[in-house]
Phi, psi and omega in degrees: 000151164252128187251117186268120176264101172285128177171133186253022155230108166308345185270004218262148201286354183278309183313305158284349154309293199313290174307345149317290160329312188277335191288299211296320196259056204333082167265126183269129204240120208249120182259133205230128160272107168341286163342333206248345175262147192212148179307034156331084181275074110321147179255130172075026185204044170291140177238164191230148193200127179221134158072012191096348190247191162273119103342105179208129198071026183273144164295276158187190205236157192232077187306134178224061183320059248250143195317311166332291200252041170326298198304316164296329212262299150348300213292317207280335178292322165319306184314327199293335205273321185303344189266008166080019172243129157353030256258119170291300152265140203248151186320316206302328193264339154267002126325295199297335189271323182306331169261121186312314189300310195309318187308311145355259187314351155236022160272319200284317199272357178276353188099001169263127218329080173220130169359131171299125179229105155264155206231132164188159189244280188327131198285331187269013131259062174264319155331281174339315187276293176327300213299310191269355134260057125095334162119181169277140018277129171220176206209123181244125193224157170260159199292332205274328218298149167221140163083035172055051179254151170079009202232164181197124338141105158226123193282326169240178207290319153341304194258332164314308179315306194278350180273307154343289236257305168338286193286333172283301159354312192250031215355097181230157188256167177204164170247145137269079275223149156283155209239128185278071210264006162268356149339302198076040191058345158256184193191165216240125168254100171245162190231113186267128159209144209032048154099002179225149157301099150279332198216144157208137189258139161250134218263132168245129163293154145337150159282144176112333208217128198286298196309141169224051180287188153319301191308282178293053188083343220274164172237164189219127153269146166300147172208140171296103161298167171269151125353243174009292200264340171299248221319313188327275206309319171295333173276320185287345144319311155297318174302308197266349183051074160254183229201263199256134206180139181260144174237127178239134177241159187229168193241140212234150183272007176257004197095159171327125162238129179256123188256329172206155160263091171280091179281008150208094210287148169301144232218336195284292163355294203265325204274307175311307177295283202274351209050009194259128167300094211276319155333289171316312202276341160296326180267330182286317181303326181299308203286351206270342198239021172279114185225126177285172168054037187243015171307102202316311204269325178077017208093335190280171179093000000 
């Protein structure tokens, strides 16, 4: 297959995993910064043009989205999609996982396990909102935030009120989480691909530090999942009609809870944590369902 990769940093370790991968099973595999590419919308003739050239004869593509240029980075998958190439993810479901509230509110409507998460626009309901999660320590996250930027920690209800009123200041949206404090600062990153657990790690913050993504000082281990958090992850996967998706949950004293749906999880981790080629088993799922014109959505939506 000739394979198109979006992704604007070629060095970053997943990305040459992946090209690694598709080279060993020999696919020629192209990495295209997203940024760089620009659009023809003509009807019934869409085109992709990178660096001056036509895009032509990709198989399919492996969006690798990085959160900054969602909106954009989106706009080239469609095209791509319009164009009858292949989407390992397809747009409409990493919309869907990239807006919190939406991902929430159709996880929540599938039945699955999550933190009490409240939502509001009126500032004279914040008593209110604090009050229905449950009160402090609570986790105030902004809707855009990623790698656990945006995300905040309040120990009582007092700082929880000023840290609200601080981000609605600048009208920035937020959620309000109930905060999982028998968690312990970790948390379970599993990775679904096609619809399965191939690899899953337990992520620990730093000391000191609630969050525990990687990105932020955290380490990661190999871990046994449960029955219970093995179908969480497959269902909230299945919830966003992602292909490939990191699902991180946190064990909860009620069971698995899913805090994001990731549609293009970092690789250096989980790989690293488990010894399992993550890499490998993404491009082997890429060659069984890559079909043209085989986009559910076709671009729409």
């Amino acid at each position: 297959m000739k394979i198109a990769m979006m992704a604007r940093n070629p060095n970053l370790y997943s990305h040459k995993r992946l090209k690694e991968a598709a080279e060993a099973r020999g696919h020629e595999l192209h990495i295209i910064n997203t940024l760089r590419c620009y659009m023809n919308i003509a009807s019934r003739r869409p085109e992709i043009f990178y660096n001056g050239e036509k895009l032509e004869g990709f198989d399919a593509v492996i969006p690798r989205i990085g959160a900054s240029v969602t909106f954009y980075g989106l706009a080239v998958l469609r095209q791509f999609e319009m164009m009858g190439v292949f989407p390992l993810n397809e747009s409409v479901a990493i919309g869907r996982s990239r807006d919190k509230l939406r991902s929430m509110q159709l996880l929540a409507r599938d039945g699955i396990g999550l933190p009490v998460t409240t939502f509001a626009h009126d500032p004279k309901q914040t008593e209110e909102v604090l009050k229905l999660a449950g009160g402090a320590p609570l986790v105030i996250k902004l809707l855009e935030g990623t790698q656990g930027l945006g995300v905040v920690l309040a120990d009582t209800d007092r700082s929880a009120k000023s840290v609200i009123e601080a981000f609605r200041a600048t009208n920035t949206n937020i959620l309000i989480q109930e905060f999982i404090k028998e968690a312990g600062g970790t948390d379970i990153r599993a990775l679904v691909v096609g619809g399965k657990v191939v690899a899953a790690m337990k992520r620990t913050g730093a000391e000191g530090e609630f969050r525990s993504n990687l990105h932020r000082g955290g380490s990661a281990q190999v871990i046994k999942l449960t029955p219970e958090e093995r179908s969480t992850a497959v269902r909230s996967a299945k919830s966003m009609g992602l292909e490939v998706c990191g699902v991180d949950m946190l064990r909860a004293n009620h069971g698995a809870v899913v805090m994001e749906v990731n549609s293009s999880p970092g690789l250096e981790g989980v790989e690293k944590a488990t010894g399992i080629d993550i890499a490998g088993k993404i491009i082997e799922h890429l060659e069984k369902v890559a079909k043209p014109n085989a986009t559910k959505t076709k671009g729409k939506g």
